[in-house]
Legacy VTK file of the C-alpha trace (Angstrom):
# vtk DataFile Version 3.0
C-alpha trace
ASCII
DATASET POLYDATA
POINTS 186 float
-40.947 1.674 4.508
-38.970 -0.913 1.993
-38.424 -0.435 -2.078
-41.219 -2.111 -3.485
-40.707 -4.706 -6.797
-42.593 -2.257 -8.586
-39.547 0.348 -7.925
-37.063 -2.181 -9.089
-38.587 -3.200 -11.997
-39.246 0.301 -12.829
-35.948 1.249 -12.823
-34.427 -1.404 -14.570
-36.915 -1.401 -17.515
-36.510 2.140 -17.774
-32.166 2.149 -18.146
-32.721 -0.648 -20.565
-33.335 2.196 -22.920
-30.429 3.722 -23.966
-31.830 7.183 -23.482
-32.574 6.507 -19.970
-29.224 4.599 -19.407
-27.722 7.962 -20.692
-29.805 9.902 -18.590
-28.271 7.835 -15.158
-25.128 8.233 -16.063
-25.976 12.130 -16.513
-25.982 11.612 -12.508
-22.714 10.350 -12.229
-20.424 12.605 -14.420
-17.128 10.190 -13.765
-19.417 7.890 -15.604
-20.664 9.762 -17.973
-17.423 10.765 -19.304
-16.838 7.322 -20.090
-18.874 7.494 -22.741
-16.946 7.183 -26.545
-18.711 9.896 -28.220
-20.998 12.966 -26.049
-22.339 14.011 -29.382
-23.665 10.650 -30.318
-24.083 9.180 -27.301
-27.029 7.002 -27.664
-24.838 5.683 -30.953
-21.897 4.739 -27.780
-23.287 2.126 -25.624
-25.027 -0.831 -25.779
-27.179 -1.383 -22.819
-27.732 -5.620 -21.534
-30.318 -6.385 -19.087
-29.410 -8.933 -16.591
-26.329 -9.863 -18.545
-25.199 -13.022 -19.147
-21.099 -13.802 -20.011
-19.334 -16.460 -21.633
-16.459 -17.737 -19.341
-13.619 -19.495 -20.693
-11.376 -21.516 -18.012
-7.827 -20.476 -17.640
-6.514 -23.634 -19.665
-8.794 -23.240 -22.384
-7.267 -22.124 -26.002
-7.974 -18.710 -27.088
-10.141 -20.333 -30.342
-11.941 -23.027 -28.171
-15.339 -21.116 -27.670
-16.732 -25.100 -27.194
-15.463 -24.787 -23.841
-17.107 -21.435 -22.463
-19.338 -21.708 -19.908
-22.656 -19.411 -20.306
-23.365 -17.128 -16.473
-26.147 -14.849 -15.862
-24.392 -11.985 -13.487
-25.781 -10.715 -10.483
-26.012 -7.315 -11.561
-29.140 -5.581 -13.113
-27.948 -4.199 -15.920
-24.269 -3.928 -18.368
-23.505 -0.932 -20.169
-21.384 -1.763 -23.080
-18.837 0.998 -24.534
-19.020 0.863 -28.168
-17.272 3.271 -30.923
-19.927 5.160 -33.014
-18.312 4.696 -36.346
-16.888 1.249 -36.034
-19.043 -0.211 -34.030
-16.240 -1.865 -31.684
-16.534 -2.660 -28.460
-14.002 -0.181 -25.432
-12.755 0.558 -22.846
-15.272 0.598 -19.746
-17.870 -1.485 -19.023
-20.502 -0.303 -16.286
-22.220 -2.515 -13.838
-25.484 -0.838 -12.674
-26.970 -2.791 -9.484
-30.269 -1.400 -8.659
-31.314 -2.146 -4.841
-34.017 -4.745 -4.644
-36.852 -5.975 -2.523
-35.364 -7.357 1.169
-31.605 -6.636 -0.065
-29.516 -5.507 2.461
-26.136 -3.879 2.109
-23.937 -7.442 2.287
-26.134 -8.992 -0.163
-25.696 -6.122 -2.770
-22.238 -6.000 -2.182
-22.394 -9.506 -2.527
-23.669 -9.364 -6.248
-20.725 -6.562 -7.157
-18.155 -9.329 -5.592
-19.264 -12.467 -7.395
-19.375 -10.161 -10.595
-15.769 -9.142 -9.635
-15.105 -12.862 -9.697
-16.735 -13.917 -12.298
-14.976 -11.141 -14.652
-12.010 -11.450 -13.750
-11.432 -14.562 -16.032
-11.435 -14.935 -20.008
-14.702 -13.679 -21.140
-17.210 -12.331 -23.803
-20.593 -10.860 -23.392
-23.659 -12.597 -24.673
-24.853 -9.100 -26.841
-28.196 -8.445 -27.950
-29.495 -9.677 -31.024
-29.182 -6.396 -32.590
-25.601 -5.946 -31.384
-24.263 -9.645 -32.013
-21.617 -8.514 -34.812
-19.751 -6.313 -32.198
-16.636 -7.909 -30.732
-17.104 -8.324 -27.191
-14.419 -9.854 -25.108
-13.044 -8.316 -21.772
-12.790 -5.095 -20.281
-9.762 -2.315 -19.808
-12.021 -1.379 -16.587
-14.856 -2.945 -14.846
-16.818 -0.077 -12.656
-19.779 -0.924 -10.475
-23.275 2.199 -10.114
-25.394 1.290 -7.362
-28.935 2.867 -7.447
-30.817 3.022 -4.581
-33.886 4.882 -3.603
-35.922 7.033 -0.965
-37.169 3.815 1.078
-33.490 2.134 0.828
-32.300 1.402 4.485
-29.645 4.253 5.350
-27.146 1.521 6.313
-26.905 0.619 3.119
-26.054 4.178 1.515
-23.676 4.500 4.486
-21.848 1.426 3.301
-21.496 2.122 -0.292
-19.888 5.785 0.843
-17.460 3.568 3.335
-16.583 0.976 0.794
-15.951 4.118 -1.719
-18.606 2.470 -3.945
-20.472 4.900 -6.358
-24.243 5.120 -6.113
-27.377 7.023 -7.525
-30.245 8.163 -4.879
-33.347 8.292 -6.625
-36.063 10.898 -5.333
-40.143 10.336 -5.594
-39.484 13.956 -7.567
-38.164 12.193 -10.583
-41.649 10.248 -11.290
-43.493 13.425 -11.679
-41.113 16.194 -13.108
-39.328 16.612 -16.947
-36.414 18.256 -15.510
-33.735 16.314 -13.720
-33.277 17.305 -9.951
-30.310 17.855 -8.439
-30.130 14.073 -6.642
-27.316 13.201 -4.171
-24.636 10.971 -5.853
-21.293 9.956 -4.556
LINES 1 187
186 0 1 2 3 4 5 6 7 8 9 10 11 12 13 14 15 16 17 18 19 20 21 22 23 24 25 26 27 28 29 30 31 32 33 34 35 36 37 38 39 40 41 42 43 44 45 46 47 48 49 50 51 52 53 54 55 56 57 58 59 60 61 62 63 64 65 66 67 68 69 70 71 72 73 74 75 76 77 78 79 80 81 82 83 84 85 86 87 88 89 90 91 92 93 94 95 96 97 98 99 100 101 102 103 104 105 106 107 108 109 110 111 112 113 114 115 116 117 118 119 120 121 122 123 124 125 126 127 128 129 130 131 132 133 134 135 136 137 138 139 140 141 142 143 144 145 146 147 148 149 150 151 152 153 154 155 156 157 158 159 160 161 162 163 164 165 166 167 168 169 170 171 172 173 174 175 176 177 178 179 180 181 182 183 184 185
């Protein structure tokens, strides 16, 4: 059995919300405690759907914004640290890659790697219309979430744990239940 698009797209509309972005990273306390403010937490990030950056080239001027070029990342989803009160952008960003349709393990490690690449230049995030006054330029620490499910080849769960990658594995028992099980994270 394979993930089905319907799993995918499941997932990712669902951590588009902030509560359910919250809720993942509930699964992955390193993660979690990443997160500005616990007591307003949904106040701390700003989630962005298959992100896009702007990425300046190494020559360009610090002011020249002319000379950006616009990239849609290979991940699923960015979660954005932001401060509560000021509404300024720190310290962590998270990449969440969800497993897809057909993927297998070298082409999802594939997506983390080009992101890796493609971040590791001059950039700002292209925010959300909602979020567009928050100063968004660079990271103090890029960290990658893999999520991958029930159906998800176990090669691909036994690479993340030998490349030391972090991952979610979602359980059929979270469609049908309010509380959260116990799932198996690394």
């Amino acid at each position: 059995m394979s993930v089905k698009q319907s799993d995918y797209e499941k997932r990712l509309a669902e951590y588009c919300n902030r509560d359910g972005a919250i809720a993942l990273l509930k699964l992955h306390r390193p993660y979690l405690e990443k997160i500005p403010s616990l007591r307003r937490p949904e106040q701390s990030i700003v989630t962005i759907p298959l992100p896009i950056v702007r990425v300046r080239p190494p020559s360009a001027a610090e002011s020249s914004r002319n000379l950006a070029e616009a990239i849609a990342l290979p991940c699923d989803l960015a979660l954005i640290m932001c401060d509560p009160e000021w509404q300024i952008k720190l310290g962590a960003e998270i990449l969440i890659f969800i497993h897809r349709p057909e993927e297998d393990f070298s082409d999802l490690l594939r997506r983390w790697r080009q992101c890796q690449i493609y971040l590791d230049r001059d950039y700002e995030w292209v925010m959300p219309p909602q979020e567009k006054h928050m100063f968004s330029e660079g990271a103090e620490e890029l960290c990658p979430l893999f999520i991958i499910f029930g159906e998800t080849p176990h090669r691909i769960q036994k690479g993340l744990e030998g490349a030391c990658l972090p991952y979610v594995l979602h359980s059929p028992l979270l469609e049908n239940s309010e509380e959260v099980p116990e799932l198996e994270r690394r």
